[in-house]
N, C-alpha and C positions, 0 to 999 in steps of 0.2 A: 304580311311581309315586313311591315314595321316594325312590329315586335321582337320579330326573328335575325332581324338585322340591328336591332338595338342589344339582343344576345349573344351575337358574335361579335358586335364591338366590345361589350364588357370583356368575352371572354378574353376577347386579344389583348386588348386591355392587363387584364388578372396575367397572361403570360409574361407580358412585359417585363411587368413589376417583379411576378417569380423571378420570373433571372435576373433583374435589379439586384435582389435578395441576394441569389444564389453568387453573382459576383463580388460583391459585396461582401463574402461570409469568405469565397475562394481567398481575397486578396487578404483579409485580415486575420485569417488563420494561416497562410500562408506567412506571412509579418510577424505572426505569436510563435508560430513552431521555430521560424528560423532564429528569432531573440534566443525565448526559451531557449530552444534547443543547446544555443551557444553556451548559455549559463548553466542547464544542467551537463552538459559535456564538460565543462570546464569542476564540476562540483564532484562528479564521476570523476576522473582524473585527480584530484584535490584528498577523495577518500580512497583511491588505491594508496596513491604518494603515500598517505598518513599511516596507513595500515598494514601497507611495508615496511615504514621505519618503525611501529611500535614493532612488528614481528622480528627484525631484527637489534631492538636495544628495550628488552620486555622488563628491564630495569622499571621505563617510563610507567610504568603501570601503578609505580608507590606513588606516584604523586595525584594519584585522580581525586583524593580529596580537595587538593587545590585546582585542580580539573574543575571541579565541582561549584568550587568558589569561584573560580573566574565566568564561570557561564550565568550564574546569578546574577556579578556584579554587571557581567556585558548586558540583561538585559533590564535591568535596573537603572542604566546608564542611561539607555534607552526610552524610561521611564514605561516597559511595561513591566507591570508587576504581577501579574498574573493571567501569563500567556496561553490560549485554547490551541493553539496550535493548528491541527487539520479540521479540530472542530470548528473552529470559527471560519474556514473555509467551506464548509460545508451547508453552513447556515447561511455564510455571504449569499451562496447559489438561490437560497427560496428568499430571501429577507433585503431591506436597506442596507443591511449591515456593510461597511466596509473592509477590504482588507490591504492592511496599510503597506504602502513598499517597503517601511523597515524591516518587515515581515524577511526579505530575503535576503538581507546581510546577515541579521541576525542567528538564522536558522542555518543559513551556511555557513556560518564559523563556529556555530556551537555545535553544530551535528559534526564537524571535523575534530573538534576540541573532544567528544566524547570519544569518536572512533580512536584519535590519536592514543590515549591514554588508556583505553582499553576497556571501554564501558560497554554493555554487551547493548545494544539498538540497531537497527536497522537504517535504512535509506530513503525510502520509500514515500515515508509521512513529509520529510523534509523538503522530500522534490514535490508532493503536491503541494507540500507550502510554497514552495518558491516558484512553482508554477501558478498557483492561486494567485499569488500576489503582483508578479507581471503580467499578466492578463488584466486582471481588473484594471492595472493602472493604464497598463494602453489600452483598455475600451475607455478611460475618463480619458488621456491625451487626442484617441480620435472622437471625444463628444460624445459616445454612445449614451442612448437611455437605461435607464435599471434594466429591463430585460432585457438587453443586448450584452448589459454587463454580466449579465448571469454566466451569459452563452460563453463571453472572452475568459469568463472565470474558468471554465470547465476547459475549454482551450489548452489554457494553460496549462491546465492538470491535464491532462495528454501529453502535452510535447514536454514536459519538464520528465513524467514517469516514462514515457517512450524513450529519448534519449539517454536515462540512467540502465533503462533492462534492455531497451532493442524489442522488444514488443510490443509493436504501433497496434494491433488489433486490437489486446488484450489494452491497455493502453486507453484507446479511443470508448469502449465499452466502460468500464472502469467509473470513468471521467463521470458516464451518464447515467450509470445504476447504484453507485456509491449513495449517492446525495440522500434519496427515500427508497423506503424500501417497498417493494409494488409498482414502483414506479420509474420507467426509463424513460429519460428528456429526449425526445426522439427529434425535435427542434435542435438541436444540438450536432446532431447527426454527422452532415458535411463538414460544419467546421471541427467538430472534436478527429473525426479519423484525416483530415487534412493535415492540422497539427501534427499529428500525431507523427505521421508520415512522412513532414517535414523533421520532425526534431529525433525522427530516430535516422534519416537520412543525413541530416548534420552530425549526427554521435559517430554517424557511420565514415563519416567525409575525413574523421579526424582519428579511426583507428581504432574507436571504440568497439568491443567485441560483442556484439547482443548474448542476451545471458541464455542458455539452452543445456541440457542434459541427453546424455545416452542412456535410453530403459530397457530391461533386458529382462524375457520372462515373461511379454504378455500374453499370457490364453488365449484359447479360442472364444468367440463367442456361447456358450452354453450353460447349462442352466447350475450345476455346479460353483462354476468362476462366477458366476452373478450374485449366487447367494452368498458366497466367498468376502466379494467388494462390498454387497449393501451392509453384512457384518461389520467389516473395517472400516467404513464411513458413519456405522452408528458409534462406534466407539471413538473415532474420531469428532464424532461431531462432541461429543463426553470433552475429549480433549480441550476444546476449541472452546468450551464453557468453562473448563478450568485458568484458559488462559488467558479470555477475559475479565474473570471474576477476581484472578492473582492479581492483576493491573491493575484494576478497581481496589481491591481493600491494602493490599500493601502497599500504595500511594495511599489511599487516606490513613492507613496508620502512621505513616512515619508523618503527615502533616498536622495529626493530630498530638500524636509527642513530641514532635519536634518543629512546632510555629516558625522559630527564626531560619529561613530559607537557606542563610547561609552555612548555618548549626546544620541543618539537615541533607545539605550537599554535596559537606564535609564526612558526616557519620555517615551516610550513605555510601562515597567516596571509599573510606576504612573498611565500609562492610562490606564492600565488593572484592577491596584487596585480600581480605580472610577468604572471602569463597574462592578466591583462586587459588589461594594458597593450600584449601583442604580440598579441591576438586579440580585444579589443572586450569589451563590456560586455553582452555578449547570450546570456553561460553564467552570468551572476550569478543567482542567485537561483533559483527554482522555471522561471523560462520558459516561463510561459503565454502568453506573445504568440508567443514563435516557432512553438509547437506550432499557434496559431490559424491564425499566417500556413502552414504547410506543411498546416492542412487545405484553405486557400485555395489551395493546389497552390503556394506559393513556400518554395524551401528550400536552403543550402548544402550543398555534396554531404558537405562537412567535417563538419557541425555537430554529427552523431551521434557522432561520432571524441571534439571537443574536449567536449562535456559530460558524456560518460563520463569526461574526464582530468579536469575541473574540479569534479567530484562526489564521484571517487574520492580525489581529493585533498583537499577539504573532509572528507570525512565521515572518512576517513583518519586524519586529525592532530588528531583528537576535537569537531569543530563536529554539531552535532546538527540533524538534520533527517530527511526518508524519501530511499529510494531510488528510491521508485516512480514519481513524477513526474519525476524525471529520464529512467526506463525510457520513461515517456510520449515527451516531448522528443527520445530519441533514436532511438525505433520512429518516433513520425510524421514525422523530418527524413528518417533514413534511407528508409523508406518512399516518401514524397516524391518522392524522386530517383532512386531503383531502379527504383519505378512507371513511371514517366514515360520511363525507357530500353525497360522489357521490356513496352509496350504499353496499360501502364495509365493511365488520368486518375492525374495527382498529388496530387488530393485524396482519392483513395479510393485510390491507394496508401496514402497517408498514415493512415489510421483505421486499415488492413489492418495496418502497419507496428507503430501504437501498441498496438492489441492484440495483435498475434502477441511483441511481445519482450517487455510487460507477462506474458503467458500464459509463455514461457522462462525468468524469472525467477523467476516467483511458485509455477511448476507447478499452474496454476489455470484448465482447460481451460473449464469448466464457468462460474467466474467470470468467464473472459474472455469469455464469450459473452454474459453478461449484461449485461457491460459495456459490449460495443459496442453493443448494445440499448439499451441507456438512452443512452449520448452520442451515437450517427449516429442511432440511427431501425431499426427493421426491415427494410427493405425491401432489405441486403445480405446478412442474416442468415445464409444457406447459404454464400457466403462467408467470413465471419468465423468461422465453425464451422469449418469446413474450415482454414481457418488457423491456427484454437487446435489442433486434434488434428495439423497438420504440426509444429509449434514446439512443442509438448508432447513429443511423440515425439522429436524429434531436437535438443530440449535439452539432452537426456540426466540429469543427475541435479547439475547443478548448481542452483544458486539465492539469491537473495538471506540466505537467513536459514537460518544453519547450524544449527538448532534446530528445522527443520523434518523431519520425521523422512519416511522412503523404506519404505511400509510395504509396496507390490505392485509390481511392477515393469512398467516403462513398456512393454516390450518382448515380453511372454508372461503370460498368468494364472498368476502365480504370485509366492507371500507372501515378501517377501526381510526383514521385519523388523527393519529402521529401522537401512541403512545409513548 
């Protein structure tokens, strides 16, 4: 009897403390989403404003070479000089490393300064900067230890990406599979999808519209339409190797010609105003309109081709923005028009497309399912599954963010420890 009543005090005990934890996690992801949330709502906001006025005075677009140069200087001012961006938020999450709160002035004015003048980047990398970095600082304001900080880091990166798209699921998931691949922080759990929750409910409090698409054209379940999608997801996943590989070597060539940051900010700058000049004004910016029109089934067969040049070459020569909204942009063009050759409606190629090379880039099989759950609707789901585990697989081990560590391997259950 002593025994036994000395095991149900521990266990009462151990319940305690769980909910010690669990409140504990409630209040302080609760406290991150609502910051967060404010700051990405206001950063959202900040990148319509800017990308209305370039659409209507597309004059501004000759000056991105000075574009170019002032984001240098801003963050040289700063004194950093050679900034990782979402990588060094990623590695915050397993390591000491910190990340600094200049982290989110900086990326928010320079991610506005590119969108402003017409630099083709995304949103995306910026909000889990700036969610990275007010997280961390308020787990060091409330005293947390390293691993507390991990958890506030990942927080963050929820309610900052929740608030900008309005997909707290996809969102909160994200947060905790991005980091390593194999592996999801499952300790993270309550507070990543509370965040999340909160900062997409502040975006919402203030008008903000969550981001969602209409897809048209989904099949039936059967054996036809399967072999159909695992087609478009292996060639997507083709894709998704192309568009890491463009980001990787045309950044290190222009660093490699061109050493002085500012010299290549500049030339960069000039050389994005010539591709618009020979291919249109419709790789500027993030490219939410064209990604809408290809879920409406219209799309050039090119357009996946020139946005990966005009991205790789912006983010390249130091203009700051994400990669992942381009990944969107160039899955749903591609998609689009692949679809529409090998049997499929072009609008549900298209969704198939934006999540399968979003899924090849990110190595985020699990996210991407999420994902197209929250923008198309369910009702393809077995689908879009099937297409994140094709492009997952035959990604291979590339990826947007080299800080992304390779901990199980894609191809056999077994631990390869962070290739």
């Amino acid at each position: 009897m002593g025994l036994a009543a000395e095991k149900i005090k521990q266990q009462g005990m151990s319940l305690f403390k769980n909910i010690g934890v669990f409140l504990k996690w409630i209040l302080l992801s609760c406290l991150t989403g609502g910051v967060v949330g404010l700051v990405g709502t206001a950063f959202s906001f900040c990148l319509k404003f800017v990308t209305g006025f370039r659409t209507a005075h597309m004059e501004i677009v000759y000056f991105l070479p000075l574009a170019g140069i002032a984001i240098v200087f801003l963050y040289h001012a700063c004194k950093v000089t050679s900034p990782q961006g979402t990588n060094l938020v990623l590695l915050a999450v397993r390591s000491t490393r910190e990340v600094p709160l200049r982290m989110t002035p900086l990326i928010f004015i320079s991610t506005c300064i590119t969108h402003l003048f017409g630099g083709s980047a995304g949103r995306e990398g910026a909000a889990l900067q700036i969610g990275g970095s007010l997280g961390f600082q308020m787990g060091r304001l409330f005293g947390l230890d390293e691993k507390d900080l991990h958890v506030m880091t990942m927080c963050g990166m929820s309610a900052a990406f929740s608030a900008l798209f309005g997909t707290p699921l996809t969102s909160a998931v994200f947060a905790m599979e991005v980091i390593s691949v194999g592996i999801m922080y499952y300790a993270a759990l309550v507070p990543c999808v509370t965040a999340s929750l909160v900062g997409a409910a502040v975006a919402e409090s203030f008008g903000a519209a969550p981001t969602a698409f209409s897809v048209t054209g989904i099949p039936a379940p059967e054996a036809a339409a399967f072999l159909r999608v695992i087609f478009l997801a292996a060639l997507c996943a083709g894709v998704s190797v192309l568009l890491c590989y463009s980001m990787k070597y045309i950044g290190d060539f222009f660093q490699k010609k061109l050493k002085n940051p500012y010299l290549r900010a500049a030339a960069g700058g000039a050389a994005m105003v010539v591709l618009m000049l020979v291919f249109g004004t419709d790789y500027l910016g993030a490219g939410m309109e064209s990604i809408e029109n290809a879920m409406n089934g219209t799309a050039k067969p090119e357009a996946f081709l020139l946005k990966i040049l005009f991205t790789a070459v912006t983010l390249g020569v130091g203009f700051k923005g994400g990669e992942i909204v381009p990944s969107f942009f160039a899955g749903a063009t591609f998609g689009c028009a692949a679809g529409g050759l090998i049997g499929l409606s072009p609008s549900f190629g298209a969704s198939v497309g934006l999540m399968a090379v979003f899924c090849g880039v990110t190595n985020c099989p699990l996210t991407s399912l999420v994902l197209s759950i929250e923008l198309f609707g369910a009702t393809g789901a077995v689908f879009y599954f099937l297409a994140a585990a094709v492009s997952y697989m035959l990604s291979g081990y590339t990826g947007l963010y080299s800080r992304q560590k390779i901990m199980y391997s894609k191809f056999r259950p077994e631990f390869i420890g962070g290739q």
